[in-house]
N, C-alpha and C positions, 0 to 999 in steps of 0.2 A: 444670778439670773436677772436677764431686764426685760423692760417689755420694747422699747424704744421711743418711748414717750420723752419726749426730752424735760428736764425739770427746769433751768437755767445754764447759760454760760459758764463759765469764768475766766479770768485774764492770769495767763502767766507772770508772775512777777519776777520768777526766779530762777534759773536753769543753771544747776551744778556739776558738774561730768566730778564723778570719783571714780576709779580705775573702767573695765567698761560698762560703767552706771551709770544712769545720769539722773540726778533727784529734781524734782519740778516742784514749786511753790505755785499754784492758784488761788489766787483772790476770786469769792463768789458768795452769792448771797446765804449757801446754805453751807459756807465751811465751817460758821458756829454751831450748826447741830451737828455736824459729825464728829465721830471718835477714833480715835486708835483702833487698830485690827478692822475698820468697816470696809467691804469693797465698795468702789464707786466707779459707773463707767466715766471713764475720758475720752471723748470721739471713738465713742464705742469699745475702748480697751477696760477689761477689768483690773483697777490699779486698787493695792491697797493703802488706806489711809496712816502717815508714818507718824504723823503728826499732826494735828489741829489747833491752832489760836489763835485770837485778833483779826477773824473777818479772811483767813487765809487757811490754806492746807496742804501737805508736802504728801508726794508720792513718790513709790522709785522704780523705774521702767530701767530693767535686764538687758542683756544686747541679745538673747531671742526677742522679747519685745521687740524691741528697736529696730532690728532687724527687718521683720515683720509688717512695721506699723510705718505710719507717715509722723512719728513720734520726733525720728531720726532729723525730722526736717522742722521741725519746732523750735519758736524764738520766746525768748521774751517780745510781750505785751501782744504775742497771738489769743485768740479766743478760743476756748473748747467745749463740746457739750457735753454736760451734767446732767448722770442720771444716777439715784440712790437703786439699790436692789429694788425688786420689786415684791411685796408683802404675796404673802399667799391667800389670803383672805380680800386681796385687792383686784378689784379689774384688770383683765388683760387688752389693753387699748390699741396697742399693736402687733408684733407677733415675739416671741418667744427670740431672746438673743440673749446669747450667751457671754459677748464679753472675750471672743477671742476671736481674735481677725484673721481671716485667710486669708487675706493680703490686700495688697494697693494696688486700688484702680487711677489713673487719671485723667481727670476734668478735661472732656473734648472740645465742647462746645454748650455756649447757654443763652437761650432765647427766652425773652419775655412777650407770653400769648396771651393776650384776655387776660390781662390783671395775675395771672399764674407765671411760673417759668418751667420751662424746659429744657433739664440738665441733662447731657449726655456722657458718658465716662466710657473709657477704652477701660479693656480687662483681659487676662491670659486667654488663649484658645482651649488651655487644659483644664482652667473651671468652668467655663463660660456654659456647657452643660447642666451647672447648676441653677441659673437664670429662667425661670419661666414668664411666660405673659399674666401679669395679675399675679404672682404670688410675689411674696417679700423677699424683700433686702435691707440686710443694715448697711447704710453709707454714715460713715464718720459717726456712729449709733441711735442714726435716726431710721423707724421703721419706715417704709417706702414699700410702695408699690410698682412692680417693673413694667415697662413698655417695653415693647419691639426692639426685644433681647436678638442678638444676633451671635455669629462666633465671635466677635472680638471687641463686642461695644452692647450696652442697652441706656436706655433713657429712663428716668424718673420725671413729673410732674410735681412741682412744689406750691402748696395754697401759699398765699400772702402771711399767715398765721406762722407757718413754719419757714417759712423764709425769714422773717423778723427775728423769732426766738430761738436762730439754732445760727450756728456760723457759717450758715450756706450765700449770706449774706456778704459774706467775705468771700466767698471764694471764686475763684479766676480762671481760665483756662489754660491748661496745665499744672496745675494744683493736686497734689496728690491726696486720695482719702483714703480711709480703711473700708474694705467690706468686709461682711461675714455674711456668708452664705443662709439658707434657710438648712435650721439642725434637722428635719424632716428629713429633707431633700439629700443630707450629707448620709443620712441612715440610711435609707432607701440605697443609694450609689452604695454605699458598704456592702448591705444585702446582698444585692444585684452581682457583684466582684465575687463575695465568697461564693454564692451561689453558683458559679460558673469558673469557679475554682482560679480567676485572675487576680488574688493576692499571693505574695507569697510568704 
């Protein structure tokens, strides 16, 4: 579990495809405290750590990951956001994210207003329900608050702070990211289905 506070970057140094796997080496400031078996988010995916040493650390994304994620579309010397689990006994500074993407939005359009920016991303019609005004989203596993969610697009606001220390600074339009829904909001829709007996 994260919160979506982002902790640091890191830069891919290394992208290996072994059958349909692909293992990732990231160089970051915190891959000397991590260890073996830790999860860590990567642009909001929960990866676990396979290996750690020398200022770098390897993970290995599945082809449901892949599938899934804007993983698929990663290079070497891209940037990604770093976040360690989140402690229980710690602040919850953003909202509750779990580390597992319901899929890829793409980057519409990005304006910079008053020192801020304003990102917009397209999204399916058949999640786009989960969107509300003021409640959260993770984008590439940063927590965000949404704007003028619509069926098939909403917008996020980004301070200066988080433009700097997250790789939204890098990103362009038509850029693919990962979302993950609010787990709230995914319960709630569960609920509401069995309820009215539309699972099957």
């Amino acid at each position: 579990m994260f919160t979506g506070i982002i902790e640091t970057t890191g830069k891919i140094i290394s992208r290996q495809q072994e059958g349909s796997n692909i293992h990732f080496t990231i160089a970051s400031g915190i891959s000397d405290e991590l260890k073996t078996d830790q999860s860590v988010s990567h642009d909001g995916i929960c990866l676990t750590v396979v290996k750690a040493a020398s200022g770098a650390h390897t993970v290995t994304a599945i082809e449901e990951t892949l599938e899934r994620s804007n993983l698929k579309y990663r290079k070497v010397g891209d940037q990604m956001n770093l976040e360690r689990s989140m402690l229980l006994n710690g602040r919850l500074d953003g909202h509750l994210v779990q580390g597992h993407v319901d899929e890829i939005a793409f980057c519409k359009n990005i304006e910079e207003k008053d020192g801020s920016w304003i990102i917009t991303f397209k999204v399916s019609k058949e999640r786009s329900h989960l969107l509300v005004s003021k409640g959260s989203v993770s984008i590439n596993g940063v927590s965000l608050t949404v704007v003028r969610p619509t069926r098939k697009e909403f917008s996020v606001a980004i301070i200066p702070y988080t433009y700097d220390h997250t790789n939204f600074h890098h990103l362009r339009s038509g850029d693919a990211v990962n979302i993950e829904y609010d787990i709230i909001g995914k319960y709630v829709e569960r609920a509401f289905l069995m309820r009215n007996n539309m699972v099957q």
